[in-house]
N, C-alpha and C positions, 0 to 999 in steps of 0.2 A: 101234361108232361108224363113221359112214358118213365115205369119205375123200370131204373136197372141198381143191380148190387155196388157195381162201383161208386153209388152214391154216397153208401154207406161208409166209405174207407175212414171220411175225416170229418164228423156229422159233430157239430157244434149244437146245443142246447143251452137258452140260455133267457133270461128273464129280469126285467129292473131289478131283481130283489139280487138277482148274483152279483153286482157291479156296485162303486160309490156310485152316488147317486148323481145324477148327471151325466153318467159314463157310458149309458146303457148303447146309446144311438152309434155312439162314435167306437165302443168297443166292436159293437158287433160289425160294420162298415170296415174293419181294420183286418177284422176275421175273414169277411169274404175277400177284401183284396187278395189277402195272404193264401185265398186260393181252399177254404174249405169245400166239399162239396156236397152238404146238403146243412139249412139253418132248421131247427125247430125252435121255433117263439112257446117258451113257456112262462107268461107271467102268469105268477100268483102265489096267494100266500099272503099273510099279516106284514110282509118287507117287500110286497111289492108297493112300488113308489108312482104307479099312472092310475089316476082313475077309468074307469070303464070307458068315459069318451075316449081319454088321452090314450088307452091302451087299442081300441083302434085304429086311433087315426096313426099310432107309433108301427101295430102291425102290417097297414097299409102300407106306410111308408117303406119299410123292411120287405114285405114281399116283393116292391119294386125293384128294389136290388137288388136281391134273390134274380130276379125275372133281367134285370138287363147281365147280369156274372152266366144267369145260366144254370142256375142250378135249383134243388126243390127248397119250397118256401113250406114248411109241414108245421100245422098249429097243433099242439098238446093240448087234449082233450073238451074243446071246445069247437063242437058241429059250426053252430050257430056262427060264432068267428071265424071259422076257415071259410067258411060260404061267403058270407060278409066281404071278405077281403080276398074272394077267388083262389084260397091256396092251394097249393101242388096235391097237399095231404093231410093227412088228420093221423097224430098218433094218441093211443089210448091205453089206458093199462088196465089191470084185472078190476080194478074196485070202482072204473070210470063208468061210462054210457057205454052199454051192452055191445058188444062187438059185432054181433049181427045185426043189431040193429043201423051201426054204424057203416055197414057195408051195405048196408037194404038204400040206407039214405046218400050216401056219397062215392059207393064202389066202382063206379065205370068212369067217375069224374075225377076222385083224385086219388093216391096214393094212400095205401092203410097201412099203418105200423101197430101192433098189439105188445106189448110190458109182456114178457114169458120168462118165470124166475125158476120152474121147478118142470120137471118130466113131464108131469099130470099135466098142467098148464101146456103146454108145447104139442102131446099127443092131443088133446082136446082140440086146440086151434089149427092143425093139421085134418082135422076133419072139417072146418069150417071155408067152402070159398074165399074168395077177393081178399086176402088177407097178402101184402107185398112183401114184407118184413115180420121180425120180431127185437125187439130189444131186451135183452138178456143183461142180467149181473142182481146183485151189483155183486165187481169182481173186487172190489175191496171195501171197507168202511170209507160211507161217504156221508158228509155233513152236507149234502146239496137239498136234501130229500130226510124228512123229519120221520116219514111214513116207511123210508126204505125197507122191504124183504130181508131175511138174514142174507151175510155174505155167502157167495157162493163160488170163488176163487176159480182159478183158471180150468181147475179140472172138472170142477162143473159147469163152466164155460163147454169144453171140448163134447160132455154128456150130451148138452142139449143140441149141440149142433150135430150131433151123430143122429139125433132122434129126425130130424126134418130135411126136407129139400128145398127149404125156406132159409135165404138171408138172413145171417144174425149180426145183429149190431151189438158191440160189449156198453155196458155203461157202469160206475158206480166206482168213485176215488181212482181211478185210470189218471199213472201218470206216464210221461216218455218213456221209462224205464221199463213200461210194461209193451210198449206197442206192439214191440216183432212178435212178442208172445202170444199176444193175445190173437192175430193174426195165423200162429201155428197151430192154433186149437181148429182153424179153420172159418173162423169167424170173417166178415167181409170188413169189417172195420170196428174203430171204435167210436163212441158217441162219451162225449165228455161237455162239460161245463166251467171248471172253475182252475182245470188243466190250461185254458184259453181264457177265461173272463178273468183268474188273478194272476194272470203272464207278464211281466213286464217283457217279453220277446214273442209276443203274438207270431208275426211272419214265420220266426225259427221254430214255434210250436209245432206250427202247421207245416212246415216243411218236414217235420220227422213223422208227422200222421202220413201221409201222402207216401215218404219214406220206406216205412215199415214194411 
C-alpha cells in the first residue's frame, strides 16, 4: 500500500491494554466502520491482556479488516510482527529499533512512521531516507504512554511541522476540541487512542476527525 498523507487525518492507535478487556476486537472493528483512516496495533505493556500467540493471531485478524475497509494496517514497533502478519507499515519511536536500520529492513515494502518530539529529532530524520511520516506531540498530557516526552502543545506542534516536508501526525491527550487546531498548525491529522477507545460515540468521534 502506497503511503499518502490523507491517511493520516483520523489514525487510531490502539492496544488490549487501552479497552475493558474483551472489548478490544469489537472496539477497534466499530472504529474502522466509522470510517478511520489508518489502525496502528499497539499492544503492550504490563495491561496488555493477549499473550504473544493471542496477539498475533488478534493482529492478523485486524489487518484483515484494515485490508477489506482499505486502509493501512501499521504495527508499533515491532519488525518481526508487521512481517508476520504482512502489514501496510511499522511505526517506531526514538528509543525503539534503529530507524535505519528499520528502513534497510522493511523500506520498499511497507510504510515508515518515526515518534519526532523535538527540532533535533525532526532535522536528524529529515536527513534520513524512506521515512513516510512522523508522529509528533504529545500535544497535551496523556496517561496512554507512561514513557511520554514532555508536552509540547500546539505551538510546538506548528515548530516541527515548519521544520520538514514530511507528514506529521499530532498524538498525545487530543481531544474534539482540539482537531480544527491541531490541523491549522498544519499538521495532516491527528493520531489518538483513548479519544476513540473510551467514546461511548465512536462513529460521532470519527466523524469530527474526518471533519476538522
Amino acid at each position: 500500500m502506497k503511503f499518502k498523507p490523507e491517511m493520516l487525518k483520523a489514525y487510531f492507535v490502539c492496544g488490549s491494554q487501552d479497552v475493558p478487556e474483551g472489548q478490544y476486537e469489537t472496539i477497534v472493528n466499530t472504529a474502522i466502520k466509522a470510517g478511520i483512516t489508518a489502525f496502528q496495533f499497539r499492544d503492550k505493556g504490563n495491561d496488555s491482556t493477549l499473550s504473544p500467540i493471542d496477539r498475533a493471531a488478534m493482529a492478523m485478524k485486524l489487518r484483515g479488516r484494515c485490508a477489506e475497509a482499505g486502509i493501512p494496517f501499521i504495527v508499533d514497533d515491532n519488525v518481526e510482527l508487521a512481517k508476520q502478519v504482512n502489514a501496510d507499515g511499522i511505526h517506531v519511536g526514538q528509543s525503539d529499533e534503529q530507524i535505519q536500520q528499520v528502513v534497510a529492513e522493511v523500506g520498499d515494502q511497507m510504510i515508515v512512521g518515526l515518534s519526532c518530539s523535538t527540532a533535533e529529532e525532526v532535522k536528524a530524520a529529515n536527513a534520513i531516507d524512506g521515512i513516510d511520516y512522523y508522529g509528533s506531540g504529545p500535544i497535551h498530557p496523556t496517561g496512554s504512554k507512561a514513557d511520554a516526552d514532555p508536552v509540547i502543545g500546539l505551538d510546538g506542534l506548528k515548530q516541527l511541522v515548519s521544520l520538514t516536508e514530511r507528514p506529521i501526525v499530532a498524538i498525545g491527550g487530543i481531544t474534539v476540541d482540539d482537531l480544527s487546531d491541531v490541523i491549522q498548525t498544519g499538521a495532516a491529522g491527528s493520531a489518538v487512542i483513548s479519544m476513540i477507545a473510551q467514546s461511548n460515540d465512536i462513529p460521532g468521534v470519527v466523524k469530527a476527525m474526518l471533519r476538522a
